[in-house]
Gaussian input, Z-matrix of N, CA and C with variables (Angstrom, degrees):
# hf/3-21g

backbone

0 1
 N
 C     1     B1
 C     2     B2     1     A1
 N     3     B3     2     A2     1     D1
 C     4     B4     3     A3     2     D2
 C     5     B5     4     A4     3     D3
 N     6     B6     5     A5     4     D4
 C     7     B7     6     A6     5     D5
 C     8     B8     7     A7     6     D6
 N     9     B9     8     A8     7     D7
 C    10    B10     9     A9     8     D8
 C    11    B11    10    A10     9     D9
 N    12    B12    11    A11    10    D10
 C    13    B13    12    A12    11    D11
 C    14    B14    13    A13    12    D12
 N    15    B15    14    A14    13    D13
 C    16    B16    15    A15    14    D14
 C    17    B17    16    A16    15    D15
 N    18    B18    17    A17    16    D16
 C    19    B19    18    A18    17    D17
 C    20    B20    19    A19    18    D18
 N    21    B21    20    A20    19    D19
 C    22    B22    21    A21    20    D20
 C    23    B23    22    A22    21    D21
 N    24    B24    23    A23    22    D22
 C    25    B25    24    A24    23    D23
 C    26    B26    25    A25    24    D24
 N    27    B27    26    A26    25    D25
 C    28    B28    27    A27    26    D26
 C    29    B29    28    A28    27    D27
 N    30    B30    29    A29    28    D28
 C    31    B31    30    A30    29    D29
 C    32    B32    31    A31    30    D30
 N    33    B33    32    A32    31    D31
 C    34    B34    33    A33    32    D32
 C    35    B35    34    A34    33    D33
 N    36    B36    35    A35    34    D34
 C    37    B37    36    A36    35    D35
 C    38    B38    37    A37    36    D36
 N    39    B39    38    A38    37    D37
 C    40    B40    39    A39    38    D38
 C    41    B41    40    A40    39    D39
 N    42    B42    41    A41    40    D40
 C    43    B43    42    A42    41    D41
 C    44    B44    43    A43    42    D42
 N    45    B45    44    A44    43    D43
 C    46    B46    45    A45    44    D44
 C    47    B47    46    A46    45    D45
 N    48    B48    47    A47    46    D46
 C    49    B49    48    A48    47    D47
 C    50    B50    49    A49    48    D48
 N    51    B51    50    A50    49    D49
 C    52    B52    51    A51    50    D50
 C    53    B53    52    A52    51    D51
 N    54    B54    53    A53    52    D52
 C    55    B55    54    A54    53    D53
 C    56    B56    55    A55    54    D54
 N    57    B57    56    A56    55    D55
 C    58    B58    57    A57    56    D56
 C    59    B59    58    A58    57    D57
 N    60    B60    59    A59    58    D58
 C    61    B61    60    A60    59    D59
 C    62    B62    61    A61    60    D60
 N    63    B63    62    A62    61    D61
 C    64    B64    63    A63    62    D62
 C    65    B65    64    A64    63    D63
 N    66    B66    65    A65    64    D64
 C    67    B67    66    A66    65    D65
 C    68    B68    67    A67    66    D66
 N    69    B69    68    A68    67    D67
 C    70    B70    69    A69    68    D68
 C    71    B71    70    A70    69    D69
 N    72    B72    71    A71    70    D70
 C    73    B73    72    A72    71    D71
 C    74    B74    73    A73    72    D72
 N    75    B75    74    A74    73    D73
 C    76    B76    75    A75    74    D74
 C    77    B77    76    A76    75    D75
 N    78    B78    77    A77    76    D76
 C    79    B79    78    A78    77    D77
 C    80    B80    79    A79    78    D78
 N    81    B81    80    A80    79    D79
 C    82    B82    81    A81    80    D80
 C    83    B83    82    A82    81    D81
 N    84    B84    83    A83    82    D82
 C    85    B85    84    A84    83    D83
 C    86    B86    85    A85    84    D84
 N    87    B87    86    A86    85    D85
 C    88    B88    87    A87    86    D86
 C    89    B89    88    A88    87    D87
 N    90    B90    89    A89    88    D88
 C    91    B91    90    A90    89    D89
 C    92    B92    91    A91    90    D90
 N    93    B93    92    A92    91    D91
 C    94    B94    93    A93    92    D92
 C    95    B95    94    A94    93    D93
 N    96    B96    95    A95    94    D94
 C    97    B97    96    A96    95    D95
 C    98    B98    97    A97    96    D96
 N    99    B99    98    A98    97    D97
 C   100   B100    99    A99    98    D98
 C   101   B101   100   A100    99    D99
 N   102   B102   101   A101   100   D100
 C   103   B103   102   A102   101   D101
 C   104   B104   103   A103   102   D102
 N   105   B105   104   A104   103   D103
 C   106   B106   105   A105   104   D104
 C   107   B107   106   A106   105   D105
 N   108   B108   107   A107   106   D106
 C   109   B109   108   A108   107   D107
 C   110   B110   109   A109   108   D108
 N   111   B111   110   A110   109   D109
 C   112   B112   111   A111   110   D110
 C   113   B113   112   A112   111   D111
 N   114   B114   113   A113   112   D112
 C   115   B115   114   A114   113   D113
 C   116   B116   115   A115   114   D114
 N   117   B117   116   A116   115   D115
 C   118   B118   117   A117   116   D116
 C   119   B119   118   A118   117   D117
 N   120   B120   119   A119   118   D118
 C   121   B121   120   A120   119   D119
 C   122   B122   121   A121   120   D120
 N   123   B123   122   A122   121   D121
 C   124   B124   123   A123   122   D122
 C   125   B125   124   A124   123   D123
 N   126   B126   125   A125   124   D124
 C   127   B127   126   A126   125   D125
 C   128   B128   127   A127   126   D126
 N   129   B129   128   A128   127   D127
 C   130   B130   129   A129   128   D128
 C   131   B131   130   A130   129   D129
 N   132   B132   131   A131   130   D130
 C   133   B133   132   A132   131   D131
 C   134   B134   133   A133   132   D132
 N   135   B135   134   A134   133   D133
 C   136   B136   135   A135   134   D134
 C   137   B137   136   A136   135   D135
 N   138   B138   137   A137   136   D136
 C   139   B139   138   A138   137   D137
 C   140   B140   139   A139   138   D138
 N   141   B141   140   A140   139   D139
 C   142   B142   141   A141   140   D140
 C   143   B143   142   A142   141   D141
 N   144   B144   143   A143   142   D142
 C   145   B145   144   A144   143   D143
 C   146   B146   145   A145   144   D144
 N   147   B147   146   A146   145   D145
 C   148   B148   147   A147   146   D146
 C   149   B149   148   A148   147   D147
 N   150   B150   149   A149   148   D148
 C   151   B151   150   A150   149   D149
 C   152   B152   151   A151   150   D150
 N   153   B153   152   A152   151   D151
 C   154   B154   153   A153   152   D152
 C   155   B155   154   A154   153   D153
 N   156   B156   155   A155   154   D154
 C   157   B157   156   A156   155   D155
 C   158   B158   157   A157   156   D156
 N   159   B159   158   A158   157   D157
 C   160   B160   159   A159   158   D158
 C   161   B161   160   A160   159   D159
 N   162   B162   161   A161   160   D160
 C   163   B163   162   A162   161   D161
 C   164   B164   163   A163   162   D162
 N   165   B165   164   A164   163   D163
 C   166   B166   165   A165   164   D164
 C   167   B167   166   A166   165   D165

   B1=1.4467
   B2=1.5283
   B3=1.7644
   B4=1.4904
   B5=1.2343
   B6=1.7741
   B7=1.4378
   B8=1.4289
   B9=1.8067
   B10=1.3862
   B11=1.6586
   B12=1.6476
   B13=1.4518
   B14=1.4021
   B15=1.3920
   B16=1.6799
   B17=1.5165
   B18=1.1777
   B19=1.5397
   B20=2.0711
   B21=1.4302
   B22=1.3952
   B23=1.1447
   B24=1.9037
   B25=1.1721
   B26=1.1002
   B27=1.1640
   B28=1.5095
   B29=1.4202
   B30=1.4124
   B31=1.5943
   B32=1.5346
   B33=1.6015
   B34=1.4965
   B35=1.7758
   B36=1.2296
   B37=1.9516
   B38=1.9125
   B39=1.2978
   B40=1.2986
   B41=1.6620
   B42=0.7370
   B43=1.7726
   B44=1.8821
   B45=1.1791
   B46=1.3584
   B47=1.8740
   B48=0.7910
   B49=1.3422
   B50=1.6487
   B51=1.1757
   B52=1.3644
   B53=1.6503
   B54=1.2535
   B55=1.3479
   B56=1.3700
   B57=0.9492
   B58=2.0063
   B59=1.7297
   B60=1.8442
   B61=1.9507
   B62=1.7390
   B63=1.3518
   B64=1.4544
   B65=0.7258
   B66=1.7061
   B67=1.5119
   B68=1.4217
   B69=1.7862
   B70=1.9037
   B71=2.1304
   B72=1.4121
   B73=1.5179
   B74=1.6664
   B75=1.4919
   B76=1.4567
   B77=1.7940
   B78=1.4438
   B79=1.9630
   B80=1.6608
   B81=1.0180
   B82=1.3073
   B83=1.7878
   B84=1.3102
   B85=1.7867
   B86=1.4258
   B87=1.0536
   B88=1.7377
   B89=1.7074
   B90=1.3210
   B91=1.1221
   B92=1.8891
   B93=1.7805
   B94=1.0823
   B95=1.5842
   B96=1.7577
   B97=1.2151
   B98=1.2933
   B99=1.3283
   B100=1.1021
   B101=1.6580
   B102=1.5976
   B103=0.9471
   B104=2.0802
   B105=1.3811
   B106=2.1028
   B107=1.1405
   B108=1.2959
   B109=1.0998
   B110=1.7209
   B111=1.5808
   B112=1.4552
   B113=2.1525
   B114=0.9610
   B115=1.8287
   B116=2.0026
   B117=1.0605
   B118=1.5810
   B119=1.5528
   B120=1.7488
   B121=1.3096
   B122=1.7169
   B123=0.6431
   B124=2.0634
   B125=1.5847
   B126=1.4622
   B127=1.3765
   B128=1.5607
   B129=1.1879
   B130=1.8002
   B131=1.9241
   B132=1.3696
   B133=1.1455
   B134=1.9290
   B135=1.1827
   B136=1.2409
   B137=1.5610
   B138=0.8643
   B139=1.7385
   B140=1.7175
   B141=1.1588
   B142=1.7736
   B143=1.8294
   B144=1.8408
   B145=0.9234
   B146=1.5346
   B147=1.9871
   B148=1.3617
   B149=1.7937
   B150=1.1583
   B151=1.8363
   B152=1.7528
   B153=1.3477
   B154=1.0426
   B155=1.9359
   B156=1.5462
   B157=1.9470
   B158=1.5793
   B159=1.6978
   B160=1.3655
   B161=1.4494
   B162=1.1776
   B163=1.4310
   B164=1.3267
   B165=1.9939
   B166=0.7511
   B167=1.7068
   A1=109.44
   A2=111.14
   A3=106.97
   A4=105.90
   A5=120.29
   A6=134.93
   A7=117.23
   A8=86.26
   A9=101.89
   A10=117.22
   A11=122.18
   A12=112.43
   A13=101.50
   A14=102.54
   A15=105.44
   A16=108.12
   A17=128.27
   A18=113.84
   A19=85.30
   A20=84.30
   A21=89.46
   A22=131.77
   A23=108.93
   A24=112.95
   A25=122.76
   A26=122.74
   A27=122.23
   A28=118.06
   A29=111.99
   A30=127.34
   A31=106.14
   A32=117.99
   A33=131.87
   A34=81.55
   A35=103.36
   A36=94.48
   A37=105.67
   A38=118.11
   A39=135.28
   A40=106.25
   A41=100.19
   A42=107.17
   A43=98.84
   A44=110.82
   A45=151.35
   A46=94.87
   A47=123.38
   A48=131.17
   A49=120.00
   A50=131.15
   A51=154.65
   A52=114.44
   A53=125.10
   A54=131.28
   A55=121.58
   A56=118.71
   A57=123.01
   A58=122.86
   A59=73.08
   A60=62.04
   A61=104.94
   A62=118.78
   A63=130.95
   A64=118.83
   A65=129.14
   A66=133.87
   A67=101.26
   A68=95.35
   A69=91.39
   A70=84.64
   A71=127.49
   A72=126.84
   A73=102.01
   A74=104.27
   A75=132.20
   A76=87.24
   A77=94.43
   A78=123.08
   A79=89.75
   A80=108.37
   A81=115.20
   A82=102.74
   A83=92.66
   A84=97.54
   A85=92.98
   A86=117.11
   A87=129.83
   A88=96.96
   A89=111.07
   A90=121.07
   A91=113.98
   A92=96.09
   A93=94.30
   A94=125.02
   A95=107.07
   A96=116.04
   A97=137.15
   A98=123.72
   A99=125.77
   A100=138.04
   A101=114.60
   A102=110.81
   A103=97.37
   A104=119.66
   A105=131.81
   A106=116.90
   A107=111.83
   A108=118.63
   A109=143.42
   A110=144.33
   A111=111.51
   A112=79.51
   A113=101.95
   A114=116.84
   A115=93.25
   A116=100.53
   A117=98.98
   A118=96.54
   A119=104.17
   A120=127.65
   A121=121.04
   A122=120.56
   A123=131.62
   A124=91.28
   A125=108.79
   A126=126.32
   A127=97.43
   A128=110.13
   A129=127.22
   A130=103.23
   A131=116.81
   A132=121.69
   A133=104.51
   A134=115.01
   A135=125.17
   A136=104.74
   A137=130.08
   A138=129.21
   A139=81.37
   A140=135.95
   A141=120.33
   A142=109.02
   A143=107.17
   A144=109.21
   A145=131.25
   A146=93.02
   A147=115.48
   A148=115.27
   A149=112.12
   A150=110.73
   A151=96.80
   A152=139.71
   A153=135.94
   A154=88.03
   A155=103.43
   A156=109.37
   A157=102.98
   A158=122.95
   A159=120.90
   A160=101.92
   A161=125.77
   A162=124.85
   A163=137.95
   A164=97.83
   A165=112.65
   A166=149.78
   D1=133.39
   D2=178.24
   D3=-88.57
   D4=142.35
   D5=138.57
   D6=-71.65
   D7=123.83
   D8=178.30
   D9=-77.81
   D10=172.39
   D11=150.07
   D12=-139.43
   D13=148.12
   D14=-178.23
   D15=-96.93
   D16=141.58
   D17=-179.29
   D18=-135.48
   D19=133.79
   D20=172.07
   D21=-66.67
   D22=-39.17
   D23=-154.14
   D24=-88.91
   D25=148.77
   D26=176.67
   D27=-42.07
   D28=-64.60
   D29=-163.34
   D30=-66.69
   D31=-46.89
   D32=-169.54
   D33=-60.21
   D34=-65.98
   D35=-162.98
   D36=-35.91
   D37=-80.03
   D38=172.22
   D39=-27.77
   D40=-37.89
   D41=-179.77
   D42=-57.97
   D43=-73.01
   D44=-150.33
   D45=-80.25
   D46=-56.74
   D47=161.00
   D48=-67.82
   D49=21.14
   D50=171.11
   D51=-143.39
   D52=-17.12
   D53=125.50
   D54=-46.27
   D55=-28.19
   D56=-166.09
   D57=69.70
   D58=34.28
   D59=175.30
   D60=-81.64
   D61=-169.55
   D62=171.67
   D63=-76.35
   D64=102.06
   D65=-179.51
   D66=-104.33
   D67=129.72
   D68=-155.16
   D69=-100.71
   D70=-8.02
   D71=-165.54
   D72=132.96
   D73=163.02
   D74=-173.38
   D75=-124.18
   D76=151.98
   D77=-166.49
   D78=-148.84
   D79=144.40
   D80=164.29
   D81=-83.95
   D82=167.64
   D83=-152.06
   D84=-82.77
   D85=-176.39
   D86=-163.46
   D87=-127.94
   D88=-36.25
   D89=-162.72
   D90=-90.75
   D91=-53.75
   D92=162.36
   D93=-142.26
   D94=126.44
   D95=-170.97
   D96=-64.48
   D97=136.12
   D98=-140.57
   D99=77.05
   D100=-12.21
   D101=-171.01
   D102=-117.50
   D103=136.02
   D104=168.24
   D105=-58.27
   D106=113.01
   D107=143.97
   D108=-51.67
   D109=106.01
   D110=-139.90
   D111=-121.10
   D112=120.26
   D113=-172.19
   D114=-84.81
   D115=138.07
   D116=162.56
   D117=-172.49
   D118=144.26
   D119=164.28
   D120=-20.33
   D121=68.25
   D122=162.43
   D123=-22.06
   D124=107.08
   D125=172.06
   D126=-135.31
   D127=148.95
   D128=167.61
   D129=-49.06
   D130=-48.87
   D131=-164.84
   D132=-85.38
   D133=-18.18
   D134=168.85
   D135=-70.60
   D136=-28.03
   D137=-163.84
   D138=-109.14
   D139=-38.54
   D140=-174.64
   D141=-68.22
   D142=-32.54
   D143=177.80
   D144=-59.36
   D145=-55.78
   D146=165.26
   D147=-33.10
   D148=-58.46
   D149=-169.37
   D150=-79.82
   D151=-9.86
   D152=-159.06
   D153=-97.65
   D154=-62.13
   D155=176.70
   D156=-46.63
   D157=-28.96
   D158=-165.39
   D159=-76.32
   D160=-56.70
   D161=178.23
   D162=-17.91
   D163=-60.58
   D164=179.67
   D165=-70.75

């Protein structure tokens, strides 16, 4: 079974999804309206990427 990660942000998703990680779809948020949810495959290199796109 895959673990997901939700990343809110616009830019981090697009970032991360031009890396080639596994973009599994976008949901609109539950939490807050109006604003996507962007779902992708929970990989080790997805979370190195994530704080590496955050930095910058």
């Amino acid at each position: 079974m895959s673990k997901y990660k939700v990343i809110m942000k616009k830019s981090l998703a697009e970032n991360l999804k031009g890396a080639g990680h596994e973009f599994v779809r976008d949901v609109e948020s539950k939490s807050r309206k109006g604003y996507r949810a962007f779902i992708f495959i929970q990989t080790p290199g997805l979370i190195e990427d994530m704080l590496k796109f955050n930095q910058e």
